[in-house]
C-alpha positions as CSV (number, residue, x, y, z in Angstrom):
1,X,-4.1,-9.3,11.2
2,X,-3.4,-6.3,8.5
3,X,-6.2,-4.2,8.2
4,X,-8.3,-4.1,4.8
5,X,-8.6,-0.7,3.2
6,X,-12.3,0.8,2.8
7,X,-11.0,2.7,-0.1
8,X,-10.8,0.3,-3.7
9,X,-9.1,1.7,-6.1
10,X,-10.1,1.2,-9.6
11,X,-8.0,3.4,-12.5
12,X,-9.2,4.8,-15.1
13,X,-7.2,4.1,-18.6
14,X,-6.0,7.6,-18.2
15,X,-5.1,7.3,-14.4
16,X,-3.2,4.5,-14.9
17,X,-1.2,5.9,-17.9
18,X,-0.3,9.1,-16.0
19,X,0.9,7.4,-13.0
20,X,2.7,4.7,-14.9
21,X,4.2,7.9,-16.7
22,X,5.3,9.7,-13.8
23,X,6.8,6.7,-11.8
24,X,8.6,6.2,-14.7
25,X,10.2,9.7,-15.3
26,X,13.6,10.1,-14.4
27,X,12.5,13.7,-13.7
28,X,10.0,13.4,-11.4
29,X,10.3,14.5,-8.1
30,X,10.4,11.5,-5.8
31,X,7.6,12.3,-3.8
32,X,5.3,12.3,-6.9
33,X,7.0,8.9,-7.8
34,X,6.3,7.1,-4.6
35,X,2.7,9.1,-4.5
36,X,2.2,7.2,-8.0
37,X,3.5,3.8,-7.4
38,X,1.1,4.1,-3.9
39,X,-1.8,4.2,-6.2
40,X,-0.9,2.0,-8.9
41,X,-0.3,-0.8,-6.1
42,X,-3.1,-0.1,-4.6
43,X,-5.2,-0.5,-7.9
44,X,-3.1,-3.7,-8.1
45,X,-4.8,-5.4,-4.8
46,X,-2.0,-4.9,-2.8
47,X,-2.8,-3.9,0.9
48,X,-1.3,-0.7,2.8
49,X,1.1,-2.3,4.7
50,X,2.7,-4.3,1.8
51,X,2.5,-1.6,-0.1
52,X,4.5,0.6,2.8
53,X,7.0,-2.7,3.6
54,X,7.8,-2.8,-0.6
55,X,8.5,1.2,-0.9
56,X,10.0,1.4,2.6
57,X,7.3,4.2,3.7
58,X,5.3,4.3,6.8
59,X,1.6,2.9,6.6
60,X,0.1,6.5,7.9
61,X,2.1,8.1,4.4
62,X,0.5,5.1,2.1
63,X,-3.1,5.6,3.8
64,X,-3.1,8.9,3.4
65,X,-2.3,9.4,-0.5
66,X,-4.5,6.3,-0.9
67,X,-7.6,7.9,0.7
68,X,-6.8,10.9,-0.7
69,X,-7.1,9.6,-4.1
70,X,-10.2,7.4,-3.6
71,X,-12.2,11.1,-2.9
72,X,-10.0,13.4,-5.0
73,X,-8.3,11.0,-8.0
74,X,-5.8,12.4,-9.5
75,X,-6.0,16.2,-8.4
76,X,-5.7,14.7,-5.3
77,X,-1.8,13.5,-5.8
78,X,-0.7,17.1,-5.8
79,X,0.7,19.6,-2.5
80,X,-2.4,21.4,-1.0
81,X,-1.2,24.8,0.5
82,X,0.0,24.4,3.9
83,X,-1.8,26.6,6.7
84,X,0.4,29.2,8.9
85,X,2.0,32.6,8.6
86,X,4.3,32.7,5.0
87,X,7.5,32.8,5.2
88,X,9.4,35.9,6.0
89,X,12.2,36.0,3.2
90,X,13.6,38.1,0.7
91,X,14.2,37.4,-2.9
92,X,17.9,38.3,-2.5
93,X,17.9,36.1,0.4
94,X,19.5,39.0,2.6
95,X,17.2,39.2,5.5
């Protein structure tokens, strides 16, 4: 039995423009693409697990950009700074 999302998604008109506008963009980077078509699905009705089976990504990537958007909207969709030491390179890239 699939399991029913908590977190209904309901898009604002400007929401569902941007999204439509960057799934659409032949520039965008394909994880904001598949970020955007998670959320307008899921504003559609569809459930996590079609969602995952129709953009051939795992249910734990579509719950997590889903919830993330129900608390954070569209602020939400973007890279939060990952934790650990930086990275120890140079600009030349001669270590």
């Amino acid at each position: 039995m699939p399991r029913i999302s908590p977190y209904t998604i309901t898009l604002t008109a400007h929401e569902e423009n941007t999204l439509e506008s960057v799934a659409r963009k032949y520039t965008s980077s394909y994880r904001d693409v598949i970020r955007a078509k998670i959320i307008l699905m899921a504003a559609q009705g569809y459930s996590n697990d079609e969602i995952a089976f129709r953009l051939d990504t795992p249910r734990q990537i579509v719950s997590k950009w889903h919830k993330r958007f129900y608390y954070e909207r569209l602020i939400g969709l973007q890279d939060q700074p990952r934790g650990g030491r930086p990275g120890d390179f140079s600009p030349g890239g001669n270590n």
